[in-house]
N, C-alpha and C positions, 0 to 999 in steps of 0.2 A: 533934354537930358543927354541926347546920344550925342549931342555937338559940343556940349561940356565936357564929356569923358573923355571923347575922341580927341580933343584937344590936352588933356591931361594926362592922357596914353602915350599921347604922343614924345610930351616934352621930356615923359621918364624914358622913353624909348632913345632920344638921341641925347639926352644925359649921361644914360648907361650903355652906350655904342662904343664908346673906345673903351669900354671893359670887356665887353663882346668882343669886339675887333681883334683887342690882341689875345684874349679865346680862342680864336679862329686862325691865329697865327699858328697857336702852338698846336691847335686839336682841329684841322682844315672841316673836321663832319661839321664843325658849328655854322661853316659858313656855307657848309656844302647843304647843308638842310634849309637854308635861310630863304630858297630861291620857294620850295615847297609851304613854307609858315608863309611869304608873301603871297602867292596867287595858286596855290593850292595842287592838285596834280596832277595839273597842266594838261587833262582832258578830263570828259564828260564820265565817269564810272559805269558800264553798262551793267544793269539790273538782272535780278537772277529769278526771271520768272517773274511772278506775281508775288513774291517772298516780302513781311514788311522789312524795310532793309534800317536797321539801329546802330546809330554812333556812338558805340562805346568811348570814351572820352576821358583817359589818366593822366592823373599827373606826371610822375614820377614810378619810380621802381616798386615801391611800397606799393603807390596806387592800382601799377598792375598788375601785382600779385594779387592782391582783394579783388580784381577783374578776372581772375584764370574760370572760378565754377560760373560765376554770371554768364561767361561769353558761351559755356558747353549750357547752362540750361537753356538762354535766350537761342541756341541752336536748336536744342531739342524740341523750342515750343514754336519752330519753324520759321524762323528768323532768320535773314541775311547780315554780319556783323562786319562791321568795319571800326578798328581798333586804331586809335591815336593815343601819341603820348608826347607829353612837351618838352624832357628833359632828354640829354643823350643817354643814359643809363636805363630808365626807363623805354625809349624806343628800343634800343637793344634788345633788353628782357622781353619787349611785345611780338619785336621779330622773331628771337628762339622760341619763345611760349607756340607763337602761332605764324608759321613758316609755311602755309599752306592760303593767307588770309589776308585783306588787305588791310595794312599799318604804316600808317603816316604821322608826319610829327602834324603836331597838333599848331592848326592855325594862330598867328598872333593875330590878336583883338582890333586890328583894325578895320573899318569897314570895309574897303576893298578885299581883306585879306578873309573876312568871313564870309562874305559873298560868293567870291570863288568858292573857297571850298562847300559852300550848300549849293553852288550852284553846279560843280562837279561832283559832289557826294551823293546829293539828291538822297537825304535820310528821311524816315518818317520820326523817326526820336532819336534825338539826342541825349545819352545819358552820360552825366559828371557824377565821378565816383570821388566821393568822400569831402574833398575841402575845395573843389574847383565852382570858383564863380569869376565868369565873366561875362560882365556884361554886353560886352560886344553882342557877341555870338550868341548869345541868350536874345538879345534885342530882333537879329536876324533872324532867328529862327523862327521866333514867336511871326513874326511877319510873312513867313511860308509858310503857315502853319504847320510845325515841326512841334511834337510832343517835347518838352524839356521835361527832364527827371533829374533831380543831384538823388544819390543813394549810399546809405551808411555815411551821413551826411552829420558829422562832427563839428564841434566848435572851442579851439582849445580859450583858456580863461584870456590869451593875450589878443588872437585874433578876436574875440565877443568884445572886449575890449575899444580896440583897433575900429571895430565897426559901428560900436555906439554911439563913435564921436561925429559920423555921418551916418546915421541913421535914416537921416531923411532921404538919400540915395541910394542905400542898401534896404530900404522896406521897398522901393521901384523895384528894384533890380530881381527882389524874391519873389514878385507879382510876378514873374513872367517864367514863373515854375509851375507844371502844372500839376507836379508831385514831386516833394520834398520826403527821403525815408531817413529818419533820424536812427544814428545809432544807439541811444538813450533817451529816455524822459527829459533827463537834466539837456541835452541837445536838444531836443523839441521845444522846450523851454524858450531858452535860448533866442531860436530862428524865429519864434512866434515875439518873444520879445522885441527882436528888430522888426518886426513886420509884414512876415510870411502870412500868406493865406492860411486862415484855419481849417480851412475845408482841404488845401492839399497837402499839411504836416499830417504826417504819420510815426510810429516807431515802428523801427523793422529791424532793428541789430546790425551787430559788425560782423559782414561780407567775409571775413577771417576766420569767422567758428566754422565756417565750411569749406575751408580748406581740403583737400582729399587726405584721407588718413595715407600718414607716409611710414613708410618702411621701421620696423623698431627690432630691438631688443639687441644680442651683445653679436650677432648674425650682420647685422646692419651697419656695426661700430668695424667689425674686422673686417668689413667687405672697403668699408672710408677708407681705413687707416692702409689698407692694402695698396689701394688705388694711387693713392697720393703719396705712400712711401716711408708713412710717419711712425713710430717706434709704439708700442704698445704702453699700455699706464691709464691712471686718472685722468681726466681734463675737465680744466675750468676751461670755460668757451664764455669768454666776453664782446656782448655781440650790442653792434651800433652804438659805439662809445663816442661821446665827440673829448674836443682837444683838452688838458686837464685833466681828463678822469686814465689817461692811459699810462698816465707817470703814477698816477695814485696805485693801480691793477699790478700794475708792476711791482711795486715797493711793496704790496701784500703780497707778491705770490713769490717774492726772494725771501720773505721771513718766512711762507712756509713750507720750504722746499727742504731743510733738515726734517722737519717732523715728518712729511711723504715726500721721499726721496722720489718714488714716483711718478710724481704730480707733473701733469704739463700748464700749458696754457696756451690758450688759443685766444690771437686778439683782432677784433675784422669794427677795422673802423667805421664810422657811417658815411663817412667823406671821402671819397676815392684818393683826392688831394692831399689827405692827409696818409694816405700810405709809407711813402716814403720816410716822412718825418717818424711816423711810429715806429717801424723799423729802425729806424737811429736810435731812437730810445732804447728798442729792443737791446740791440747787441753793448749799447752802452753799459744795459744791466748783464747781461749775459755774452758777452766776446764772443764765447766759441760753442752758444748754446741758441742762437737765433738762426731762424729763417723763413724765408716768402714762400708764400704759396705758388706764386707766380711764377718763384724758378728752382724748381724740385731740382735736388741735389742728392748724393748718396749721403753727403755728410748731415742728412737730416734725421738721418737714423738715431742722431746723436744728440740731436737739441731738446729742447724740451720750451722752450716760446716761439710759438709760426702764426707770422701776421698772414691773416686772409685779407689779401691785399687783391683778390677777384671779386667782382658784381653777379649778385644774385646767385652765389651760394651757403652765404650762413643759414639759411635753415636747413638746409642737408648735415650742415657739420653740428648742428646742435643735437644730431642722435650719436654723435660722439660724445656729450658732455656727460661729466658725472652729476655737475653745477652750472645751469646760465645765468650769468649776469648782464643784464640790460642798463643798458648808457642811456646817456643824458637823464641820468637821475639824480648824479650825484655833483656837486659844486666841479664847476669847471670854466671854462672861455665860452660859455653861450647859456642860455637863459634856461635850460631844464625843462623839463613836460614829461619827459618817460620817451618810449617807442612799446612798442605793443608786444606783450610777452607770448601772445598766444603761439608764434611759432615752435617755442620752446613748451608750451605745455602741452600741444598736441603730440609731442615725442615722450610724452611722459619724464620731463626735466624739471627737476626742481628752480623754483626760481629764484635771485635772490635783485633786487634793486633800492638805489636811493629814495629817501624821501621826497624826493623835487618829479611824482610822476603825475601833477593834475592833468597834463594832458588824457590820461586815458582812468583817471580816478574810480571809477566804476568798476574796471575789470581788474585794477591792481587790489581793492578791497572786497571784490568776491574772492579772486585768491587766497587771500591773504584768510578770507574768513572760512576756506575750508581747507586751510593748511599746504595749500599750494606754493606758497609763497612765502618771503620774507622781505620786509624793509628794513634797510638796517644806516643807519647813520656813518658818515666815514669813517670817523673815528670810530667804528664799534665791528669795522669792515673785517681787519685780520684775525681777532677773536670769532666772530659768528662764523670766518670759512672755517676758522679749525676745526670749529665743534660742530659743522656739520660733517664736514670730512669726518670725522672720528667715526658718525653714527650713520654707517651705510643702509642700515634700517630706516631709519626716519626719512635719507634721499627717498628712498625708493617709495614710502610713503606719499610723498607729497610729489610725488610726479604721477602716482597714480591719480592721486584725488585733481591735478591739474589736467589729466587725461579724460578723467571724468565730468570735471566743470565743462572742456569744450565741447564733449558729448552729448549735453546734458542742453546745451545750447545753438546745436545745428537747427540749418533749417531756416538760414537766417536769409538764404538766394533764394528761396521758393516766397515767400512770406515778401521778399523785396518784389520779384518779380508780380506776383502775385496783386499788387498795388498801381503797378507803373507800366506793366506789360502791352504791347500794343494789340488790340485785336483787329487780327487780319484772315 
């Protein structure tokens, strides 16, 4: 099996090289990382004592935000952590989170390339957070006998999907886990369906409800708005929208900009790439009332739509919202699922998203069924802001009761670790 992947790895790999390549033209870190994802970090990693030393292991930006309490509790229960992430956004966010720690991009799957890195890493577990499976490095470890863990361990309906149709490969590749923590039942499901050991499925929740309680109330909002420079008022904060749904955002928040004169809007794409282009939009709709986060101006005293066009700040600015709304929910240029609203309801934010969120089905229908929340259909978009807007009672209602769901469900890293931990 490993000379069939390895070979199938491969051929996507120099398939998709001249899309990389000229990546690396325009963004040099893609090629500057490239030499580390090949043979790892090009020495031996000396060990810190007798300490079990765990390979924290993210994807992406998201993933290593769900990794920030895991990596302080697997500290506290006397652990050495070594943090990777595979995209450049997410390495970024791993380097500022943890600037004291070592953070590498995360090996490509080929076997030379996971070799090295276990063989410079020298982890006793390796833990994948949330949707990472690879086999490779799954195969490799299991053969130095390396503890594998995936944790809050998802599966949206398209990847179960995806996966069914080789199943007979993906029930291998779940064998060589030796604890899977699902973040639902319906997830648990799922992995056992493809083929996961029954003895190492578990549920242990989403990584996210334990979040560290962040800064709130209208103390926290004037401290934002100071910093950045931005005028005082309402704000809708529409956070991780992809392409499509920010023409729609728009076209709602110019019709209801007569009934509150004061309303702003804040629009923080999920695509970095797509910065630029929204900001076109922006000023398209508003000439002389747009501007970037990126490059603070006095004349922003004046605007009233600022694309957060920086990484790994929208959930700060969501203790500025009066109203969040969460992207990729609603029809647009990509296939929908939702993104996880919990950032916004741990600030006590109301929340509002399309109907298209099966990716995270569970937590958008506990929401929703203790008043945290609303779905609301496009066409039914500009109406339900009004009339929330209207009823500054009811916001404030339903961000409590979403302050309270996340509360009410900590405890979800103690409970993970608790399963997957190593004892040393």
């Amino acid at each position: 099996m490993r000379a069939l992947y390895s070979i199938v790895y491969a051929l996507g790999f120099i398939m998709a090289s001249p899309y990389w390549l000229a990546r690396g033209i325009v963004k040099p870190l893609y090629l500057k990382t490239l030499k580390q994802r090949l043979i790892g970090p090009g020495k031996i990693l000396p060990r810190l004592g007798s300490r079990p030393r765990v390979w924290v292991w993210a994807m992406s930006l998201g993933e290593v935000l769900s990794a920030r309490e895991l990596v302080k509790e697997l500290e506290k229960d006397g652990c050495e952590v070594i943090v990777s992430a595979t995209t450049l956004a997410g390495l970024a966010m791993a380097k500022s989170n943890w600037p004291n720690k070592i953070v590498l991009p995360s090996p490509l799957d080929f076997s030379l390339s996971t070799r090295r890195f276990l063989e410079q890493t020298q982890p006793d577990q390796l833990i994948l957070v949330e949707t990472d499976l690879w086999p490779g490095i799954l195969m490799e470890a299991r053969k130095r006998n390396v503890i594998n863990s995936l944790v809050s361990a998802r599966l949206s309906p398209r990847s179960y999907k995806n996966y069914q149709r080789v199943r007979f490969f993906w029930s291998r590749v779940l064998k060589y886990f030796d604890h899977v923590v699902a973040q639902t039942p319906e997830d648990q499901e799922k992995l056992l369906a493809l083929g996961a050991n029954p003895a190492a499925v578990s549920v242990g929740g989403n990584l996210k409800f334990d979040q560290a309680p962040p800064e709130g109330g209208p103390e926290a909002k004037e401290k934002i708005l100071a910093e950045v420079g931005w005028p005082d008022g309402r704000y809708l904060v529409a956070g991780s929208f992809h392409s499509g749904e920010d023409s729609m955002i728009l076209e709602a928040f110019k019709g209801l900009r007569p009934q509150f004169p004061d309303l702003k809007l804040v629009l923080a794409p999920r695509d970095r790439h797509k910065f630029s282009s929204t900001f076109r939009l922006a000023q398209e709709a508003f000439p002389k009332e747009a501007a970037r986060r990126s490059r603070p101006a006095p004349a922003d005293r004046e605007a009233a739509v600022f694309v957060l066009d920086t990484l790994g700040e929208l959930e700060k600015f969501y203790a500025i919202a009066d109203l969040a709304l969460i992207g990729k929910s609603w029809p647009g240029h990509h296939e929908g699922g939702g993104h996880n609203p919990l950032e916004a309801a741990v600030r006590r934010r109301a929340v509002l998203a399309g109907p298209r969120v099966h990716n995270f089905k569970w937590i958008y229908s506990a929401l929703a069924e203790v008043g945290a929340a609303a779905i609301v259909e496009k066409k039914d978009l500009p109406e339900k802001l009004s009339e929330l807007l209207r009823d500054p009672a009811r916001l404030s209602q339903m961000g409590e009761a979403g302050q309270r769901f996340v509360a009410q469900h900590r405890g979800t890293v103690r409970a993970t670790l608790d399963l997957v931990r190593p004892k040393g």
